[in-house]
C-alpha positions in Angstrom: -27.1 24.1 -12.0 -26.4 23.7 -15.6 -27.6 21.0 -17.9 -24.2 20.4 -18.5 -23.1 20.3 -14.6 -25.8 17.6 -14.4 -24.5 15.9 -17.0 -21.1 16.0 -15.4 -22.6 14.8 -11.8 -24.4 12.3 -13.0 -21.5 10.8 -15.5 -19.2 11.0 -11.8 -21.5 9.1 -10.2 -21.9 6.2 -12.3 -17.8 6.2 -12.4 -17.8 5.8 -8.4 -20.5 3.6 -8.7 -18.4 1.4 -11.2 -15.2 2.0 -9.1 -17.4 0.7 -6.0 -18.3 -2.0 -8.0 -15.0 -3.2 -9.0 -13.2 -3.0 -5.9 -15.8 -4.8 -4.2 -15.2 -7.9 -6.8 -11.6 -7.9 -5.7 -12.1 -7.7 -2.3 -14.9 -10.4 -2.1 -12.4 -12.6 -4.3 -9.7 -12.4 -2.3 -11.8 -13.0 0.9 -12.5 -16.3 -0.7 -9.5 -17.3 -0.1 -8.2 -15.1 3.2 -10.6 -16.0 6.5 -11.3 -13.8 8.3 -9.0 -10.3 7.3 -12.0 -8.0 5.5 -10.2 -4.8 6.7 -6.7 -6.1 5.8 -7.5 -7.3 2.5 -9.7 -3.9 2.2 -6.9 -1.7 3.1 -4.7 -3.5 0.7 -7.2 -3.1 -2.4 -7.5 0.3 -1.5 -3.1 0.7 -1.6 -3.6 -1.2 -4.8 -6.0 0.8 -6.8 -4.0 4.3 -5.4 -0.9 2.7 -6.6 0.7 2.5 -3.0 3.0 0.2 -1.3 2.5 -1.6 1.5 4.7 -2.2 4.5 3.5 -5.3 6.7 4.4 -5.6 9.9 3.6 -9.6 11.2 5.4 -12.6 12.7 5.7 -15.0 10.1 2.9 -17.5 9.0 0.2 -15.1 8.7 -0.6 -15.7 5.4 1.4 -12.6 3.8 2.8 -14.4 0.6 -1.1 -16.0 0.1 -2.4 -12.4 -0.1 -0.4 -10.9 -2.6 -0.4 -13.5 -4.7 -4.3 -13.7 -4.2 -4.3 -10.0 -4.7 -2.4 -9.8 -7.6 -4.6 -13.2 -9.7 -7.8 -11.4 -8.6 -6.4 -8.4 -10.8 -4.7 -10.6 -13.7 -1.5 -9.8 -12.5 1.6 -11.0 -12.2 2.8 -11.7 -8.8 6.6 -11.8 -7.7 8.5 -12.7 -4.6 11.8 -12.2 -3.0 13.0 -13.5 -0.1 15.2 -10.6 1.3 19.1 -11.6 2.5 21.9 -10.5 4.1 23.6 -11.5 0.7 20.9 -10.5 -1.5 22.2 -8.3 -4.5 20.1 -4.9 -6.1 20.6 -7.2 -9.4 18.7 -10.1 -7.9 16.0 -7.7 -7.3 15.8 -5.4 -10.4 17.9 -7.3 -12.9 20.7 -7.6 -15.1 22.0 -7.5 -18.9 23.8 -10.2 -19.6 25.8 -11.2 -22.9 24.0 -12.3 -25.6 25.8 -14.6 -28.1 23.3 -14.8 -30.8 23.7 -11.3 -31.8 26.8 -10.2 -29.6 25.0 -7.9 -27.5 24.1 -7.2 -24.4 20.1 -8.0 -23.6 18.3 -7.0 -19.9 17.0 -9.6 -18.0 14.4 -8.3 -15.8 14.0 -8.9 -12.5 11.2 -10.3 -10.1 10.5 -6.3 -9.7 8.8 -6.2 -13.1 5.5 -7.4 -11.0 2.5 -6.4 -10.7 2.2 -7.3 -7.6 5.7 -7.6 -5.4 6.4 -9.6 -2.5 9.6 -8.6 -0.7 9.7 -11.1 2.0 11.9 -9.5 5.4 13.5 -6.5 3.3 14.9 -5.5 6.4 17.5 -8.3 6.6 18.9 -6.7 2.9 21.9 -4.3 2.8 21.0 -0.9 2.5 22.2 -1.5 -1.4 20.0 -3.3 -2.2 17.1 -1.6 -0.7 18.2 1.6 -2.2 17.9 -0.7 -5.6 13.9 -1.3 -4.5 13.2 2.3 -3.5 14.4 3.6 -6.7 11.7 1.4 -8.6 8.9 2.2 -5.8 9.4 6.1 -6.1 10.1 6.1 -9.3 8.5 3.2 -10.9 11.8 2.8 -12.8 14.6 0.5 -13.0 18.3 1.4 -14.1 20.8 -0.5 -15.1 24.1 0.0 -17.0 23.0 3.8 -17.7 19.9 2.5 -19.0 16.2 3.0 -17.8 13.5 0.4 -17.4 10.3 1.5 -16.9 7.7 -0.7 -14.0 4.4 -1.1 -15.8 1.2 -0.4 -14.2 -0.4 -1.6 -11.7 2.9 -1.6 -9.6 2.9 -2.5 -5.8 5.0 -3.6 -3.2 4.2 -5.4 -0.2 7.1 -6.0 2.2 7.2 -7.8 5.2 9.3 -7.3 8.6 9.8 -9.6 11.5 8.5 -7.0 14.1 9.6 -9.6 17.0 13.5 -10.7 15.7 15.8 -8.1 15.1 19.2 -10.1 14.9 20.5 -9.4 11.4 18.6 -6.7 10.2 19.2 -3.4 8.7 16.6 -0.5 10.0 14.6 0.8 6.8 15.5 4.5 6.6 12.6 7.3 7.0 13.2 8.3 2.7 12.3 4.3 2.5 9.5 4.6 4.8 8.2 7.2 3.6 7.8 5.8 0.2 5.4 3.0 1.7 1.3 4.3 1.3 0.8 2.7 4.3 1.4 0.0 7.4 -0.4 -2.9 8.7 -0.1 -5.5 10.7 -2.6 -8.8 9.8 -2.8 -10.7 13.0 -3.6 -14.0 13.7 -7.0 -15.2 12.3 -10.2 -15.0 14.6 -11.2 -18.8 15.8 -13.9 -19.3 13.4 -11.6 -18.7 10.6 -9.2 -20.4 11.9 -11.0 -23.4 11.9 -12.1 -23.0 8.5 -8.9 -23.4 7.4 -7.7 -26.6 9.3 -10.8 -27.6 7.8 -9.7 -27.1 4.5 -6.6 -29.1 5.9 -4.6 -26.5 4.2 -5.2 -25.9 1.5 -4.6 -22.4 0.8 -1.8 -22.0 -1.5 -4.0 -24.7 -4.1 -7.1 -22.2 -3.6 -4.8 -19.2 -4.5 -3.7 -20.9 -7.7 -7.5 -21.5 -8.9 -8.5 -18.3 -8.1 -9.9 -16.6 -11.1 -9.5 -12.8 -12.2 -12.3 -10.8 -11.3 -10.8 -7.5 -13.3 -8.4 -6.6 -15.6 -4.9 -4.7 -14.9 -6.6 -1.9 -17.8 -9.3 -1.7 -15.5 -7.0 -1.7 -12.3 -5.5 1.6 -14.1 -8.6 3.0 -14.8 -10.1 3.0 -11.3 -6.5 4.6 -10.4 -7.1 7.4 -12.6 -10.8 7.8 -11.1 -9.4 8.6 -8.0 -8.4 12.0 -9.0 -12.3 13.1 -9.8 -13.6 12.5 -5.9 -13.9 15.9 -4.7 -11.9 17.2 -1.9 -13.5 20.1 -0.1 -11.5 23.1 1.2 -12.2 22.8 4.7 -11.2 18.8 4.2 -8.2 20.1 2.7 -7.3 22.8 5.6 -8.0 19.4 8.1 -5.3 17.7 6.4 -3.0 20.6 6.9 -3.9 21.0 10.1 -2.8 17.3 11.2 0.5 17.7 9.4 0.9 20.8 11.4 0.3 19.1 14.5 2.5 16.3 13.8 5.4 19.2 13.4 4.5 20.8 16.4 3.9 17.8 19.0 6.6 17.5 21.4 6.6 14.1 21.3 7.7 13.9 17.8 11.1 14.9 16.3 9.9 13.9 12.9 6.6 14.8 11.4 4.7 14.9 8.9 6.6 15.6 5.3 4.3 16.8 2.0 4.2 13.5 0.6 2.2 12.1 3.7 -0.3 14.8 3.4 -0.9 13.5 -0.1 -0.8 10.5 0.4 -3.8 10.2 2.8 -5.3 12.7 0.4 -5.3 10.4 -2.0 -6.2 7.3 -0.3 -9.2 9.3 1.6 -10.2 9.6 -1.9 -10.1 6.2 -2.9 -12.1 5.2 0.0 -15.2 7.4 -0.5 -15.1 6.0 -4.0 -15.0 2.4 -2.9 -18.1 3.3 -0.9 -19.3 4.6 -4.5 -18.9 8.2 -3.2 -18.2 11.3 -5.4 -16.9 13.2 -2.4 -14.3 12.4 0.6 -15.0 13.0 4.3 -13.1 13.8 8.0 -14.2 10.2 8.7 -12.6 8.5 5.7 -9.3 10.8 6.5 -9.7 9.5 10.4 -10.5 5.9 9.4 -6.7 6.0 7.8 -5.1 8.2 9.5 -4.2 5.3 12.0 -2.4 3.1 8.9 -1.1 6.3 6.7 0.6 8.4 9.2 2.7 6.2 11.9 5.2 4.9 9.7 6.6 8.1 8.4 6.6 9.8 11.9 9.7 9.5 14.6 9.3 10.1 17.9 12.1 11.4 20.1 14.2 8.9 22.7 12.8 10.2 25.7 9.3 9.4 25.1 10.3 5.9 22.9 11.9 5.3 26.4 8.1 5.4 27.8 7.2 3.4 25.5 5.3 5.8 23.5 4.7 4.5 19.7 3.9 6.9 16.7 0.7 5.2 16.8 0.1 6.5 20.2 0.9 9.9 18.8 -1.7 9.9 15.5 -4.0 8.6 17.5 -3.5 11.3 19.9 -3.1 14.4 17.5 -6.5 12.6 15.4 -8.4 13.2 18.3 -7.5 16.1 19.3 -7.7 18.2 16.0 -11.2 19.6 15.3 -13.0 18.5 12.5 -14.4 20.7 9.6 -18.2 20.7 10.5 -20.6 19.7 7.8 -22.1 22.1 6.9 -18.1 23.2 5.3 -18.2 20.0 3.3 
């Protein structure tokens, strides 16, 4: 090796070790305030810092609205919410121009979208409208209106919530919208010891959330985004992926697999984990580890088996199993 490949090697280590550094300051400070929900909250820094969305799938009074704002004050951010309607209109969401007297013109009015952090609260009891209004903005991190584009700043992320238990009223988010989501979790109910802490606190989470203090910047958010990209990616890690995609198209289970945009997405956030472990390099074990949270969402499986009761997440777990692994000596 070179003295200028050391030089490189050791200047990528000290970025993961920064990146590893930083992420860990936003997880601990959200956990200050969230009992109990390490791997939620971790899975969440890691959607935040590959500039993902996040679909959350929880009956209500989890404590969904007090993690994205606690997510997004930890960062410096601002933090936005919308509570999703049948009567809900895409200008409520993105915006509007409206007439302005002063100098007789018309001026935008942004919308709670131009967040850094975005709560959409039930989305799936919006008219398809005005969820095509949000997609637009999370695929394209762009809003228009009246023929004119506004860009989303950086960091950008959505976290939208779904009843998964009532259904009356609702509108089914279409596979393009799914797909568009990094990832899906559920949060749970807290674990007895947490959950005692917070009677304990006699409630007083949404006051802690307000007082929580920015551990990094949204520059530095952007930064560690950018990092991403330098964690290396083996070929054999890269013929894995493709091999899981294939699998997805080939399982008879599934009448929708895998599409090119899922295969990069786990990419990526495979990625991001090894470099929130301050690792230069990504691993079969970080692409299993999210597999289970990346891939469900954007698969469908056909009516027979859903008649089983067979879930997507039955599948992934399945296929991720069942595909070999690169062996490490390939890595």
């Amino acid at each position: 090796m070179t003295t200028t490949d050391d030089q490189s090697a050791t200047s990528q280590h000290g970025a993961c070790a920064g990146f590893a550094e930083r992420f860990t300051s936003i997880r601990h400070n959200v956990e200050r305030v969230i009992r109990g929900k390490s791997d939620v909250i971790h899975l969440l820094v890691l959607a935040l810092v590959c500039d993902g969305h996040v679909l959350v799938e929880d009956v209500p009074g989890v404590g969904k609205t007090s993690l994205g704002k606690a997510l997004a004050r930890s960062v410096d951010g601002r933090f936005g919410r919308v509570q999703f309607t049948p009567d809900l209109l895409p200008t409520d969401v993105t915006g509007m121009s409206v007439w302005n007297r002063s100098d007789e013109s018309f001026e935008f009015r942004p919308g709670p979208i131009f967040s850094d952090v975005l709560l959409a609260d039930e989305i799936n009891r919006a008219s398809p409208k005005t969820q095509s209004a949000l997609l637009e903005a999370m695929a394209e991190r762009q809003v228009t209106s009246d023929g004119v584009t506004h860009q989303v700043g950086s960091p950008f992320m959505v976290i939208a919530t779904q009843n998964p238990i009532e259904h009356e009223g609702t509108y089914a988010l279409p596979e393009a919208q799914l797909d568009r989501f990094l990832m899906r979790v559920s949060i749970g109910y807290p674990a007895r010891e947490a959950e005692q802490t917070i009677l304990e606190s006699q409630g007083g989470t949404s006051q802690a959330v307000d007082a929580l203090p920015p551990v990094v910047t949204a520059a530095e958010v952007r930064e560690m985004s950018d990092s991403i990209e330098n964690v290396y990616v083996a070929p054999a890690l890269r013929s894995y992926l493709l091999d899981l995609a294939e699998a997805t198209r080939r399982h008879g289970s599934l009448s929708l697999g895998l599409s090119p945009r899922g295969i990069l997405a786990l990419q990526r956030v495979a990625r991001a984990q090894a470099a929130s472990q301050g690792r230069t390099y990504a691993t079969p074990d970080d692409v299993k580890a999210l597999g289970r949270v990346v891939m469900p969402h954007r698969l469908l499986v056909t009516p027979e088996v859903r008649m089983r009761g067979v879930t997507p997440t039955d599948v992934v777990t399945e296929i991720l199993d069942g595909v070999p692994v690169p062996r490490p000596e390939s890595n």
